[in-house]
Backbone of each chain as nested JSON, in Angstrom:
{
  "chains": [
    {"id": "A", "residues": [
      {"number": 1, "name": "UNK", "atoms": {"N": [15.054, -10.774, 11.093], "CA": [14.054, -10.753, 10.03], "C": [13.634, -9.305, 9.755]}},
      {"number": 2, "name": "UNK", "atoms": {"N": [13.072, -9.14, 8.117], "CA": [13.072, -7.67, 8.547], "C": [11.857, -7.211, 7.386]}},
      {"number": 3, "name": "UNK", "atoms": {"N": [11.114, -6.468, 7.103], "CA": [10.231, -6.169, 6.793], "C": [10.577, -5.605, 5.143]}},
      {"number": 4, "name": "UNK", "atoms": {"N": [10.17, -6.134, 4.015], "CA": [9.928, -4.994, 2.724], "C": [8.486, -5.047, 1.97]}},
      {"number": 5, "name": "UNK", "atoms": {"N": [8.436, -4.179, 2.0], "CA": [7.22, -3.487, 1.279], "C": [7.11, -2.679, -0.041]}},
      {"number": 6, "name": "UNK", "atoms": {"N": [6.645, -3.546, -0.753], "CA": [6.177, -3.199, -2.265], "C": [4.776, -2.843, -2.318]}},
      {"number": 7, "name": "UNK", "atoms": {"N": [5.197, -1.237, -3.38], "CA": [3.843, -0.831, -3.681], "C": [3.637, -0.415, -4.837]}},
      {"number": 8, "name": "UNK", "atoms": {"N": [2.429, -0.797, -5.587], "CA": [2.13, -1.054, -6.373], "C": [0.471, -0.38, -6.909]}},
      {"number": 9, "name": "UNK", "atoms": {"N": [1.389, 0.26, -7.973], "CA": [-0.139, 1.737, -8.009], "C": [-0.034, 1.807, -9.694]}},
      {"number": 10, "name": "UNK", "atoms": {"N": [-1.181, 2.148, -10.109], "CA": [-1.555, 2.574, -11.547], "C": [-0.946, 3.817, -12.156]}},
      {"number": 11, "name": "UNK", "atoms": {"N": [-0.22, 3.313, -12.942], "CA": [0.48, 5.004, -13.742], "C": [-0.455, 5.61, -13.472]}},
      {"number": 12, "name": "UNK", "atoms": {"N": [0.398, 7.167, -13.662], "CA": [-0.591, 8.358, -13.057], "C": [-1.489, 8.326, -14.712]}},
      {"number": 13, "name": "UNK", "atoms": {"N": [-1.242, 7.956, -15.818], "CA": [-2.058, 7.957, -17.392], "C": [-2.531, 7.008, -17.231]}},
      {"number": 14, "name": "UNK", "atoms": {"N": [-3.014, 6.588, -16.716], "CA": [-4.024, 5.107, -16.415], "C": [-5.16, 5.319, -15.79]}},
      {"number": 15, "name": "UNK", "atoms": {"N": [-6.199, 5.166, -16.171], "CA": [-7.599, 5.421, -15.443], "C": [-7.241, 4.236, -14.295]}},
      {"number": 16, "name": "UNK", "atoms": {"N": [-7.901, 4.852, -13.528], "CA": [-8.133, 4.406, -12.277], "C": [-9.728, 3.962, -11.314]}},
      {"number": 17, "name": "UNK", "atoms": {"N": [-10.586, 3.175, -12.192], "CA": [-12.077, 3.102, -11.853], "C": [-12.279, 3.016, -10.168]}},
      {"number": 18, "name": "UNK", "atoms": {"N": [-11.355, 1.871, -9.441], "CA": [-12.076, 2.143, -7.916], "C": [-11.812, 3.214, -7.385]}},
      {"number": 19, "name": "UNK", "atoms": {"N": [-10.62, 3.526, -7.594], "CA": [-10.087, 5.082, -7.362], "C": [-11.424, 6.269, -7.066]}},
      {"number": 20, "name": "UNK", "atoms": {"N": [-11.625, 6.311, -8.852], "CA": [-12.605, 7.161, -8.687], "C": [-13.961, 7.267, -7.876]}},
      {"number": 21, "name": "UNK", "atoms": {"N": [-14.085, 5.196, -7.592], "CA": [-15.452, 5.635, -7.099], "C": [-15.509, 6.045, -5.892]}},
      {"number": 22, "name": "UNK", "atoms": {"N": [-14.274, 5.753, -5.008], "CA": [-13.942, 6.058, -3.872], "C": [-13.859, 7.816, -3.625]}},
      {"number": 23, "name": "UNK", "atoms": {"N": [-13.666, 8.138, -4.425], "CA": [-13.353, 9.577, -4.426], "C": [-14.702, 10.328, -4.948]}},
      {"number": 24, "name": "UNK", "atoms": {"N": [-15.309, 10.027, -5.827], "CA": [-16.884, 10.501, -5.947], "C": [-17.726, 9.895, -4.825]}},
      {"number": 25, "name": "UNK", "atoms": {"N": [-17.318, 8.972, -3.821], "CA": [-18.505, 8.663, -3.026], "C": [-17.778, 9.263, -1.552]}},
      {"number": 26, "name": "UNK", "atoms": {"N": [-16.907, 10.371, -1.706], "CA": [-16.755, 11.165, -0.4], "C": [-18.024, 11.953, -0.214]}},
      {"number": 27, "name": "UNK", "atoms": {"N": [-17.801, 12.771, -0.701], "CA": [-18.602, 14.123, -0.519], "C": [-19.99, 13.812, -0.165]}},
      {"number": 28, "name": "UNK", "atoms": {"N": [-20.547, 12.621, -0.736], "CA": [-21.674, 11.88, -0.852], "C": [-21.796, 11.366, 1.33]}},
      {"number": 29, "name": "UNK", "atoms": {"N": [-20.872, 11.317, 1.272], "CA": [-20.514, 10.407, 2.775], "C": [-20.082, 11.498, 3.372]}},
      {"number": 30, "name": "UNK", "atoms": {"N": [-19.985, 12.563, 3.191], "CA": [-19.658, 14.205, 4.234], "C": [-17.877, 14.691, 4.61]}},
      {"number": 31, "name": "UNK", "atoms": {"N": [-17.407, 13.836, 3.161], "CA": [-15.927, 14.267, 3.687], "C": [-15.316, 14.831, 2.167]}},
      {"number": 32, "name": "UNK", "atoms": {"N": [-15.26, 16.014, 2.243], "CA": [-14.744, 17.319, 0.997], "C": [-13.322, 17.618, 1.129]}},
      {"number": 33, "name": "UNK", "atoms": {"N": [-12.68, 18.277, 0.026], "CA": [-11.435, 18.292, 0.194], "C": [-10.554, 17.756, -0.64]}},
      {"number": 34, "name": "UNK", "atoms": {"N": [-10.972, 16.813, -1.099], "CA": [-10.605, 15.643, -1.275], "C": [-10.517, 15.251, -3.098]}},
      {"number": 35, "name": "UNK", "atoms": {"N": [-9.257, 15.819, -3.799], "CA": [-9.576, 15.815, -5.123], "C": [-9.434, 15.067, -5.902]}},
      {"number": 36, "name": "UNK", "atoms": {"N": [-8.669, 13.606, -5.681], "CA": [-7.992, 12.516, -6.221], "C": [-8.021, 11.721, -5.088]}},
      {"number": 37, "name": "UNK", "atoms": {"N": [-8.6, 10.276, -5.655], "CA": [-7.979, 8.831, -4.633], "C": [-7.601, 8.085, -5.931]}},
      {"number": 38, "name": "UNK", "atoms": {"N": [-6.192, 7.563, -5.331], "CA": [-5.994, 5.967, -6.375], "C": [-5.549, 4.585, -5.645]}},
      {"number": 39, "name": "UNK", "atoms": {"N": [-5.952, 4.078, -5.988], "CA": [-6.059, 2.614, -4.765], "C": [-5.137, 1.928, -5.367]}},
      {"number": 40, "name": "UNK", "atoms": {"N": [-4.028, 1.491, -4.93], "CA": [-3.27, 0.386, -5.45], "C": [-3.287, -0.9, -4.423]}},
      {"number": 41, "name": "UNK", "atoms": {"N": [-2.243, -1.753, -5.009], "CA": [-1.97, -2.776, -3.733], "C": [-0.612, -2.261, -2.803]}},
      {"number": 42, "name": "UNK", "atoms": {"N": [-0.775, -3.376, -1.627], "CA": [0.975, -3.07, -1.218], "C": [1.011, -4.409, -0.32]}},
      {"number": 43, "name": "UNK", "atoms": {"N": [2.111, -4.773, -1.272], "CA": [2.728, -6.243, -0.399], "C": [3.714, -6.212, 0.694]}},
      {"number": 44, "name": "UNK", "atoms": {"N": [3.42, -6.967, 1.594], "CA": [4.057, -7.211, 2.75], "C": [5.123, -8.156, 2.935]}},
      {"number": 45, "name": "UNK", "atoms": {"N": [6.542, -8.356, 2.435], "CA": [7.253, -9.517, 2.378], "C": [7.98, -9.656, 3.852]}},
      {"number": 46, "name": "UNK", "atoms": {"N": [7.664, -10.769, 4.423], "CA": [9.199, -10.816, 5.42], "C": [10.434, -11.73, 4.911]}},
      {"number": 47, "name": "UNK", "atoms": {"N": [11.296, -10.817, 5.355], "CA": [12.672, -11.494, 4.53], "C": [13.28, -12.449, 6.079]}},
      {"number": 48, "name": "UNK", "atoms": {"N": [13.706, -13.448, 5.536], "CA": [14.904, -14.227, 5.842], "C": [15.988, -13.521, 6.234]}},
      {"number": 49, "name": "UNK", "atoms": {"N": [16.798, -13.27, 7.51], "CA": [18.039, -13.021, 7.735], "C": [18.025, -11.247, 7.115]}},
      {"number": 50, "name": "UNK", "atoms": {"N": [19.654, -10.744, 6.88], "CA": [19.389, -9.138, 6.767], "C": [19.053, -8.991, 5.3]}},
      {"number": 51, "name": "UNK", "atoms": {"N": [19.044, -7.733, 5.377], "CA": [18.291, -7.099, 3.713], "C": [19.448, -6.336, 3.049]}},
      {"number": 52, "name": "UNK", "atoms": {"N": [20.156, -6.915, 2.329], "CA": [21.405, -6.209, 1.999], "C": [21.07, -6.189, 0.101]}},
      {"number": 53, "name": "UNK", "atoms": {"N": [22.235, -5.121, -0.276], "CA": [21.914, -4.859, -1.515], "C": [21.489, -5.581, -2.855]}},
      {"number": 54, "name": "UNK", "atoms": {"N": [21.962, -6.976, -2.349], "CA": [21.671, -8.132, -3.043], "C": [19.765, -8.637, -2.74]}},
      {"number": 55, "name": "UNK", "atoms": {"N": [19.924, -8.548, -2.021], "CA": [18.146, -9.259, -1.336], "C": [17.192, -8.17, -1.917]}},
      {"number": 56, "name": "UNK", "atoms": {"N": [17.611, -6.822, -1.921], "CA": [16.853, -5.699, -2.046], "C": [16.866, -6.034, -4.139]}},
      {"number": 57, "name": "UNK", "atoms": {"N": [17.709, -6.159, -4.689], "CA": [17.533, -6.279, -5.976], "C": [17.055, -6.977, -6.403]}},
      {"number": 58, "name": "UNK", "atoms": {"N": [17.331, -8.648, -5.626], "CA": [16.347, -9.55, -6.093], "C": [14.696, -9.359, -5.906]}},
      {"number": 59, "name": "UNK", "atoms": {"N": [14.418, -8.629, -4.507], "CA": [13.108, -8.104, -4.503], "C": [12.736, -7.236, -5.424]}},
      {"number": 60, "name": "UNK", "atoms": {"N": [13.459, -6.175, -5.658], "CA": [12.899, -5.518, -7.179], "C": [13.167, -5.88, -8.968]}},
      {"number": 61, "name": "UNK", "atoms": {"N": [13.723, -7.471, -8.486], "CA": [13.692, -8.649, -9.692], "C": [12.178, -8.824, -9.308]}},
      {"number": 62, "name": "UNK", "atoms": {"N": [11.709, -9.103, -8.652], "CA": [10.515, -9.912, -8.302], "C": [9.15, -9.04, -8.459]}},
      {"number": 63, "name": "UNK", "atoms": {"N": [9.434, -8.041, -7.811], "CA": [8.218, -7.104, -8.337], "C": [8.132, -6.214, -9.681]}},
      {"number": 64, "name": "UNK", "atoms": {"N": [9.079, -6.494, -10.024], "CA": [8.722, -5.994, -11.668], "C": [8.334, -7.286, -12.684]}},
      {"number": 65, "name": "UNK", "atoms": {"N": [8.766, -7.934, -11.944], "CA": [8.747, -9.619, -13.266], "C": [7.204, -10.108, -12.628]}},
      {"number": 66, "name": "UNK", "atoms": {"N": [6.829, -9.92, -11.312], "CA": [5.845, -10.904, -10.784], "C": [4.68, -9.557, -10.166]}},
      {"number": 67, "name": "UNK", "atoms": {"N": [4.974, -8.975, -9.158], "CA": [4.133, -8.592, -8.393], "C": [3.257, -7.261, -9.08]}},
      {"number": 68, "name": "UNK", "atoms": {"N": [3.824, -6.548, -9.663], "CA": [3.725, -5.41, -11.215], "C": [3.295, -5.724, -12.372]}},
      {"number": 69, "name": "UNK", "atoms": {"N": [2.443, -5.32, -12.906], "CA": [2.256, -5.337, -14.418], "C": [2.916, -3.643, -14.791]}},
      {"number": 70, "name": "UNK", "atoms": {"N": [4.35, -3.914, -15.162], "CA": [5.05, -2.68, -15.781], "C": [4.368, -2.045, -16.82]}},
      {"number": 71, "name": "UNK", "atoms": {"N": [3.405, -2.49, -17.841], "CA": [3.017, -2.062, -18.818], "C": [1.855, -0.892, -17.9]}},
      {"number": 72, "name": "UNK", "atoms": {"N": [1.529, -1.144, -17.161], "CA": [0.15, -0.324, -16.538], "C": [0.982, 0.507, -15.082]}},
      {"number": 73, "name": "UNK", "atoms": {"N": [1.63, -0.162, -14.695], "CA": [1.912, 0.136, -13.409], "C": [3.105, 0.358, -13.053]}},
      {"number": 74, "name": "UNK", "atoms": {"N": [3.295, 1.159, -11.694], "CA": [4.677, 1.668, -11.183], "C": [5.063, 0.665, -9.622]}},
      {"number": 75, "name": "UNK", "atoms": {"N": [5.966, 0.993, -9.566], "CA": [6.288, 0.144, -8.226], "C": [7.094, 1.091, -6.977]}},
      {"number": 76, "name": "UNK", "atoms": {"N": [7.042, 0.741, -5.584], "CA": [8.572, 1.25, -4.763], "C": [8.6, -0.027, -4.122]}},
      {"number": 77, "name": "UNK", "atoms": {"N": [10.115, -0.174, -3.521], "CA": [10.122, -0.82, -2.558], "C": [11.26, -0.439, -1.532]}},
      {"number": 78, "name": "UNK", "atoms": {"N": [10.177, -0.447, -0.351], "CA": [10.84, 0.464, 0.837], "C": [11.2, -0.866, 1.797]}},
      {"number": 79, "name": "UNK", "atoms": {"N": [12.368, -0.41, 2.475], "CA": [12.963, -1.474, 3.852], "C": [12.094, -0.924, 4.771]}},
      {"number": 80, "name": "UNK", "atoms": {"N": [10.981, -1.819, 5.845], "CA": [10.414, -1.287, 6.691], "C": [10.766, -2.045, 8.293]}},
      {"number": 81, "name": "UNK", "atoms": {"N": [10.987, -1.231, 9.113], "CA": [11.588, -1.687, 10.6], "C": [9.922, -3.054, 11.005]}},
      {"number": 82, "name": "UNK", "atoms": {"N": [10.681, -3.678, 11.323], "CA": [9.367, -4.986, 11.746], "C": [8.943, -4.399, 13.372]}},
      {"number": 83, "name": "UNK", "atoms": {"N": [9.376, -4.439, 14.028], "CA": [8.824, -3.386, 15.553], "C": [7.982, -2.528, 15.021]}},
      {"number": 84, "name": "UNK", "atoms": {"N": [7.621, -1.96, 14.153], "CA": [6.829, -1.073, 13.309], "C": [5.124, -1.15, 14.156]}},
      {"number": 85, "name": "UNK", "atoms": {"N": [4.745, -0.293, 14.943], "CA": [3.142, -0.952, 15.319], "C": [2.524, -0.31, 14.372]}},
      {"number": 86, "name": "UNK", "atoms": {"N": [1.249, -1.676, 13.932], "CA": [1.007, -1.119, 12.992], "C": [-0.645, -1.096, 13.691]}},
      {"number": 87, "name": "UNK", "atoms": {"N": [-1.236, 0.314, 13.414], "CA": [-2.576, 0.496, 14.204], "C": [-3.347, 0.129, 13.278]}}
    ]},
    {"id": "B", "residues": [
      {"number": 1, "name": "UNK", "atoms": {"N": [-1.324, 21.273, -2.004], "CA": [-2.018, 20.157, -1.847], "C": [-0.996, 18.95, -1.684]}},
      {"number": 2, "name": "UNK", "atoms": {"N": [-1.529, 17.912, -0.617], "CA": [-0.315, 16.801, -0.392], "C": [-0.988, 15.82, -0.565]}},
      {"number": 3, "name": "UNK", "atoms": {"N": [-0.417, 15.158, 0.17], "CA": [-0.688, 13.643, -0.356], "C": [-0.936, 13.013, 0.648]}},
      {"number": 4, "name": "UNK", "atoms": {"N": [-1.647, 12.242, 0.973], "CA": [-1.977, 11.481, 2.396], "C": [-2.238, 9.901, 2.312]}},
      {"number": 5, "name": "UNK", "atoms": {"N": [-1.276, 8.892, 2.68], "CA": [-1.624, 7.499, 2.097], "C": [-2.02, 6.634, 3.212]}},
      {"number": 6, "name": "UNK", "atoms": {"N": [-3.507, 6.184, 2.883], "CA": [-3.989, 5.121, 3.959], "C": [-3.98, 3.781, 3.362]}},
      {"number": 7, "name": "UNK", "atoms": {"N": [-3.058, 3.13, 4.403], "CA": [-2.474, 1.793, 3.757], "C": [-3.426, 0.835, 4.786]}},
      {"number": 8, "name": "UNK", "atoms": {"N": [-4.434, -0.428, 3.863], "CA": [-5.167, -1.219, 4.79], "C": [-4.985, -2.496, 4.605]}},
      {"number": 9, "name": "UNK", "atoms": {"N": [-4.979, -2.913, 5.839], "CA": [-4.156, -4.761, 5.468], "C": [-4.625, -5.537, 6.721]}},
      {"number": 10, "name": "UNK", "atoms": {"N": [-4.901, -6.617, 6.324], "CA": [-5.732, -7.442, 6.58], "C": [-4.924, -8.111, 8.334]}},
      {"number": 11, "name": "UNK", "atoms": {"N": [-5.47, -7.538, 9.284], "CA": [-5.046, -8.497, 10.442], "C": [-4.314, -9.418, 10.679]}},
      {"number": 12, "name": "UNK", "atoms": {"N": [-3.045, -9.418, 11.668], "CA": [-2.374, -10.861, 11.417], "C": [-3.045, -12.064, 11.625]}},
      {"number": 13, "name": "UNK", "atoms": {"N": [-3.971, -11.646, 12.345], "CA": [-4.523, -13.448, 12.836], "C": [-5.537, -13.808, 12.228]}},
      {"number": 14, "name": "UNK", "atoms": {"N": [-5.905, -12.689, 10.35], "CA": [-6.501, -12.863, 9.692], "C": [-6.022, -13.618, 8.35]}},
      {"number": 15, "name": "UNK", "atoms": {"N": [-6.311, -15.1, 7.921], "CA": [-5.689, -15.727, 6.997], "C": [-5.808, -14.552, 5.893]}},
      {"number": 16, "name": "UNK", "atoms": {"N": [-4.907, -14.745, 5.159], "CA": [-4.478, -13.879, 4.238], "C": [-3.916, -14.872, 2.675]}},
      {"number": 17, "name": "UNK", "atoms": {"N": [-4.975, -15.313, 1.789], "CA": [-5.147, -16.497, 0.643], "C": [-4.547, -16.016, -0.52]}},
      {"number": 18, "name": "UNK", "atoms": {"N": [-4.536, -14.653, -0.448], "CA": [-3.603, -13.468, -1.695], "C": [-2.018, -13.687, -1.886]}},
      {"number": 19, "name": "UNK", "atoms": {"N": [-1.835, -13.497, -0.264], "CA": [-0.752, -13.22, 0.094], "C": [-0.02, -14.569, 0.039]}},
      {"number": 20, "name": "UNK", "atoms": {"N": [-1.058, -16.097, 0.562], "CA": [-0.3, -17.22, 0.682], "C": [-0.008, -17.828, -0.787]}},
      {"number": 21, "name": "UNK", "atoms": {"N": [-0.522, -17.359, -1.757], "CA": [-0.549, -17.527, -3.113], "C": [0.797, -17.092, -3.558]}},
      {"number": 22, "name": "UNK", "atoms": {"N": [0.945, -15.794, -3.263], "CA": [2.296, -15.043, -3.805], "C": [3.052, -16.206, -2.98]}},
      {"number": 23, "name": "UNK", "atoms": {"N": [3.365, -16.017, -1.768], "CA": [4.492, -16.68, -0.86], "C": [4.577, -17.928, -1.968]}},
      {"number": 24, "name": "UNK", "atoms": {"N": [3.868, -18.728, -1.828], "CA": [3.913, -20.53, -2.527], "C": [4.727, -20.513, -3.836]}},
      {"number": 25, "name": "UNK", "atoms": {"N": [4.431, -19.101, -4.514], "CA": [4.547, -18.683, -5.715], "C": [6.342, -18.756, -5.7]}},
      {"number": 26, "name": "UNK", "atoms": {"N": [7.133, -17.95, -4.844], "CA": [8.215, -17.386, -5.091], "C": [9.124, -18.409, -5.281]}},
      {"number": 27, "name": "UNK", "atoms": {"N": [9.424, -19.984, -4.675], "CA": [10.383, -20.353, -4.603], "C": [10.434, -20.906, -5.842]}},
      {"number": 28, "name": "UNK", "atoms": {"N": [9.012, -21.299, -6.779], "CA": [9.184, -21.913, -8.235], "C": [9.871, -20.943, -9.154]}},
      {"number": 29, "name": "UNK", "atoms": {"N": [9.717, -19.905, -8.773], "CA": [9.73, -18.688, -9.771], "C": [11.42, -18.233, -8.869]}},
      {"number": 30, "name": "UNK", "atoms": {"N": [12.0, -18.681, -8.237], "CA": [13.12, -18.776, -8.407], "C": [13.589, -18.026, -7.361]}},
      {"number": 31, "name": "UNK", "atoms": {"N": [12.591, -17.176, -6.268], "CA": [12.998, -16.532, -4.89], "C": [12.909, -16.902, -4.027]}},
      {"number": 32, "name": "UNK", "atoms": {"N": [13.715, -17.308, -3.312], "CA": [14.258, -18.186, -1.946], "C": [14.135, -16.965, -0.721]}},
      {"number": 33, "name": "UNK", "atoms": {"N": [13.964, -17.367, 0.225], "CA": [14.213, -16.529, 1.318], "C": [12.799, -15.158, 2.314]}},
      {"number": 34, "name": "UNK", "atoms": {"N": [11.986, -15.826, 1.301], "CA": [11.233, -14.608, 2.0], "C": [9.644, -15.752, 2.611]}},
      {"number": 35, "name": "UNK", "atoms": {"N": [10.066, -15.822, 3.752], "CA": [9.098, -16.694, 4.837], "C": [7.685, -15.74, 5.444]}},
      {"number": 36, "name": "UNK", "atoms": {"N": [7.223, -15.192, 4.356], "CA": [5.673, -14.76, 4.651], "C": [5.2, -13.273, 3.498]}},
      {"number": 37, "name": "UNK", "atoms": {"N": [3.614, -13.479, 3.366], "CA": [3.852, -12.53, 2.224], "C": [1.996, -12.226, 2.761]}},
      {"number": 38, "name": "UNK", "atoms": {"N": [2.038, -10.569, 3.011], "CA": [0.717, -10.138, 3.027], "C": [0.567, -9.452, 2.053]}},
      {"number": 39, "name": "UNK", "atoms": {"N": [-1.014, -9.43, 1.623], "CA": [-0.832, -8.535, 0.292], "C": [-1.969, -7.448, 1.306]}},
      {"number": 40, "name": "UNK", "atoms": {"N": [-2.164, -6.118, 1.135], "CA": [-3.193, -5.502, 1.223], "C": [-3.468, -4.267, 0.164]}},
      {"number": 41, "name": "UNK", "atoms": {"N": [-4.263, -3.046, 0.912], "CA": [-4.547, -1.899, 0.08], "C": [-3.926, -0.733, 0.313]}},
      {"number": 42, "name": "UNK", "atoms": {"N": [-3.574, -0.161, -0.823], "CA": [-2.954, 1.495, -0.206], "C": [-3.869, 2.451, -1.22]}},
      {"number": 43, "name": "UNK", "atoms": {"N": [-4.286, 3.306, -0.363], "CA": [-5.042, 4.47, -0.864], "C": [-4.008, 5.601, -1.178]}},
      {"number": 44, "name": "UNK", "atoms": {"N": [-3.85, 6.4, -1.85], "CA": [-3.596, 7.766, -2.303], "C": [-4.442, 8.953, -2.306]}},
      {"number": 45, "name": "UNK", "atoms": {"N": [-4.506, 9.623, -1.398], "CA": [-5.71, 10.961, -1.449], "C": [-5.002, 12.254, -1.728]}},
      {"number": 46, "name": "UNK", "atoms": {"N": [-5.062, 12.696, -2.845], "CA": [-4.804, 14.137, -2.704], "C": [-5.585, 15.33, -2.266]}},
      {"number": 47, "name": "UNK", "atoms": {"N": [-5.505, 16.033, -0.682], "CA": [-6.1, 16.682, -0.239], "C": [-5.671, 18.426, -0.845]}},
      {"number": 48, "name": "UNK", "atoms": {"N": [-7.236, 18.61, -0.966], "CA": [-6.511, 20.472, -1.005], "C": [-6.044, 21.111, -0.208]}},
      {"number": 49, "name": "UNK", "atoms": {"N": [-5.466, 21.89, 0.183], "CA": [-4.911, 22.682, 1.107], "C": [-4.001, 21.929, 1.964]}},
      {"number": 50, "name": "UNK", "atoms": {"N": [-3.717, 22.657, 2.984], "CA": [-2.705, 22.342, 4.015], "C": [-2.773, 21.169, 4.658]}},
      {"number": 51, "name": "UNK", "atoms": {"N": [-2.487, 20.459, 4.999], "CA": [-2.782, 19.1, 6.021], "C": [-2.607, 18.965, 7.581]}},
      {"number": 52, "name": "UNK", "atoms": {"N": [-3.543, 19.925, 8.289], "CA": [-2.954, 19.636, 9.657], "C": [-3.748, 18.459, 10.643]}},
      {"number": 53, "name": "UNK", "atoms": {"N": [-3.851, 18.917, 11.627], "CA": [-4.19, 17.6, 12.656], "C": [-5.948, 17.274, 12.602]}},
      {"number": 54, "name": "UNK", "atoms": {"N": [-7.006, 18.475, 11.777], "CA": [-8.6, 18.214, 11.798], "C": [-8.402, 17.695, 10.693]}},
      {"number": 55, "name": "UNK", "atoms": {"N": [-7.734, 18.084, 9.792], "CA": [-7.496, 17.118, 8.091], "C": [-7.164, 15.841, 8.455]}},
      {"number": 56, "name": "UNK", "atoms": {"N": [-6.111, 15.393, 9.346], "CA": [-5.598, 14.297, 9.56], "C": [-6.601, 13.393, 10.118]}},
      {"number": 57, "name": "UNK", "atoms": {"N": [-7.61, 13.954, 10.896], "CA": [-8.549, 13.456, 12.166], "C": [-9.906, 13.175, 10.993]}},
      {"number": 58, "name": "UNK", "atoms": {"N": [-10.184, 13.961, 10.275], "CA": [-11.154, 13.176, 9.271], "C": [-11.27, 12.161, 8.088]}},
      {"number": 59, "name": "UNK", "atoms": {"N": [-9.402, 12.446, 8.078], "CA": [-9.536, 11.02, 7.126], "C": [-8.605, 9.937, 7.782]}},
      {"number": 60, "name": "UNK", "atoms": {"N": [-8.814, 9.931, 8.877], "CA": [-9.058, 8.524, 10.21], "C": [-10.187, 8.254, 10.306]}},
      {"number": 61, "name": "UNK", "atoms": {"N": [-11.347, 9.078, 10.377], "CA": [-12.877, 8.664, 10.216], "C": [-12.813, 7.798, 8.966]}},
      {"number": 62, "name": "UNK", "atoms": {"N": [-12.477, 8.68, 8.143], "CA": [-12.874, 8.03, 6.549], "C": [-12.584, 6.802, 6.54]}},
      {"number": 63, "name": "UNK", "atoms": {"N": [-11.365, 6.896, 6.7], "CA": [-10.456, 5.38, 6.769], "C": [-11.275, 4.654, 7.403]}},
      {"number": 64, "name": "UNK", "atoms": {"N": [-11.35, 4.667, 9.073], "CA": [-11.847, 3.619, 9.553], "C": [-13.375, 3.343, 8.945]}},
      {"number": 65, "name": "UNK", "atoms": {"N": [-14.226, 4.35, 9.021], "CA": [-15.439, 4.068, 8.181], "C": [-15.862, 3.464, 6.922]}},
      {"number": 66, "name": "UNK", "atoms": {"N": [-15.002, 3.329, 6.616], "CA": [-15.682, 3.813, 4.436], "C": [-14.091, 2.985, 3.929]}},
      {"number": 67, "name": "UNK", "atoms": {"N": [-12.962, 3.176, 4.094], "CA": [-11.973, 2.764, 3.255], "C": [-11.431, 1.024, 3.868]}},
      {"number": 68, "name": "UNK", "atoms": {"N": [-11.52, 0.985, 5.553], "CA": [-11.152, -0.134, 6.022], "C": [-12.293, -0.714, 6.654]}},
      {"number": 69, "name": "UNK", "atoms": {"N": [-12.451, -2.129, 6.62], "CA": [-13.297, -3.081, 7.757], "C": [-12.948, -3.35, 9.005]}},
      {"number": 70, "name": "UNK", "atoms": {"N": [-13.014, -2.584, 9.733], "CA": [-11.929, -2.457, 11.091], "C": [-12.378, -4.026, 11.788]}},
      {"number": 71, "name": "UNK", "atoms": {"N": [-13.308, -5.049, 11.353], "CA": [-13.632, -6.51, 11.663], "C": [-12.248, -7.294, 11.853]}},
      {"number": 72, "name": "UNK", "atoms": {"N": [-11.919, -6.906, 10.318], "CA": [-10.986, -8.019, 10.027], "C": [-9.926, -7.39, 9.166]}},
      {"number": 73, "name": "UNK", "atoms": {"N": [-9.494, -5.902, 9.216], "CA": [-8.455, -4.977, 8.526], "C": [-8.02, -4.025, 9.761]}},
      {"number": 74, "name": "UNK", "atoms": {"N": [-6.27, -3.281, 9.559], "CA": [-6.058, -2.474, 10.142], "C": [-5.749, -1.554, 9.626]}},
      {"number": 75, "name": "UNK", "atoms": {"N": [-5.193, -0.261, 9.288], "CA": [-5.16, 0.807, 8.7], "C": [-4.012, 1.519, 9.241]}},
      {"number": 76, "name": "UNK", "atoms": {"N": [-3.583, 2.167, 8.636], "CA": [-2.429, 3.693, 9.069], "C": [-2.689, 4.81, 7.999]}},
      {"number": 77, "name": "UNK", "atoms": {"N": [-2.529, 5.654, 8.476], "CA": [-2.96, 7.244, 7.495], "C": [-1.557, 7.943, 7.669]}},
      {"number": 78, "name": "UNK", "atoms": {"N": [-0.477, 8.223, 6.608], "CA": [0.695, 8.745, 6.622], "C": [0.562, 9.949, 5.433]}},
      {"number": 79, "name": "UNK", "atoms": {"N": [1.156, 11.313, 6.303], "CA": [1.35, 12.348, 5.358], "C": [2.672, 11.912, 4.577]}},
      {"number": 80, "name": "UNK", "atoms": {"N": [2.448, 12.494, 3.123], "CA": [3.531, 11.838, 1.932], "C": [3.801, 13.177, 1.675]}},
      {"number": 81, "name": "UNK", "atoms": {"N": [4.938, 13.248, 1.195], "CA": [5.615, 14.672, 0.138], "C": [4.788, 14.685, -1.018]}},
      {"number": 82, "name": "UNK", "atoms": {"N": [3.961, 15.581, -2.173], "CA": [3.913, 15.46, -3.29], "C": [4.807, 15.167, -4.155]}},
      {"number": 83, "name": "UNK", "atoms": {"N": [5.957, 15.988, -3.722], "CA": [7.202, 15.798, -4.621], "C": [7.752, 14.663, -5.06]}},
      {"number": 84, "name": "UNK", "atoms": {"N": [7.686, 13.761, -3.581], "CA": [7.891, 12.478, -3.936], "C": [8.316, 11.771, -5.547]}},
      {"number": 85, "name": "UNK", "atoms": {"N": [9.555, 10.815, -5.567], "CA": [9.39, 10.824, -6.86], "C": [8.808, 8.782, -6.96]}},
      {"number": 86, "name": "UNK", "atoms": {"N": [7.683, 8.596, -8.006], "CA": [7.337, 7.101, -7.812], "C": [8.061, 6.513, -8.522]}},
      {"number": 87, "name": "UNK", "atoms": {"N": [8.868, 5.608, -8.004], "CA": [9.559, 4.93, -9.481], "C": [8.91, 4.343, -10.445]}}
    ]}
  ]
}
């Protein structure tokens, strides 16, 4: 079984409201530096059996048709090792 | 300036109603094969300057403080390339 991960973020020409508030309420909270946040989602799929070039396309059938709104938004989708600890 | 992405997602032994939505979703919509689906959050921070290990160490505070519910969420903070290209 093996891990893919789709992510899913607001064109960079797309306002971004939680983004911002997250990012105007640093400095407020004592952490500077900090000139841009944009919050997207990111889905966690576990696949069935291996992830071969076929499985990987149908997953990026799926997140452009389903998990994406293409008109607003961009996508990746990365193969991620499942042993992966995730802290 | 780089890029630093804190990705937050909801505990395994935390039901996850987003994620069981998508899963239920896929086999009508015509994708077979993928036996579990988490959805969570990914942050994007663009920090100024260099990124070393006190940069890294305050936005693990942040994170755990302010961006994740460490109750019932877990978190990872990964340095990204700017260059990066998003599809």
């Amino acid at each position: 079984m093996a891990r893919v991960v789709v992510d899913v973020m607001l064109k960079p020409e797309i306002l971004d409201p939680q983004g911002q508030a997250v990012q105007r309420a640093l400095p407020r909270l004592g952490f500077d530096g900090i000139s841009d946040v944009r919050q997207g989602k990111r889905f966690e799929l576990e696949v069935d059996g291996p992830v071969d070039e076929a499985v990987l396309a149908r997953i990026h059938e799926l997140a452009e048709s389903f998990l994406a709104n293409t008109v607003i938004e961009d996508f990746t989708v990365k193969v991620e090792e499942v042993a992966e600890a995730v802290k």
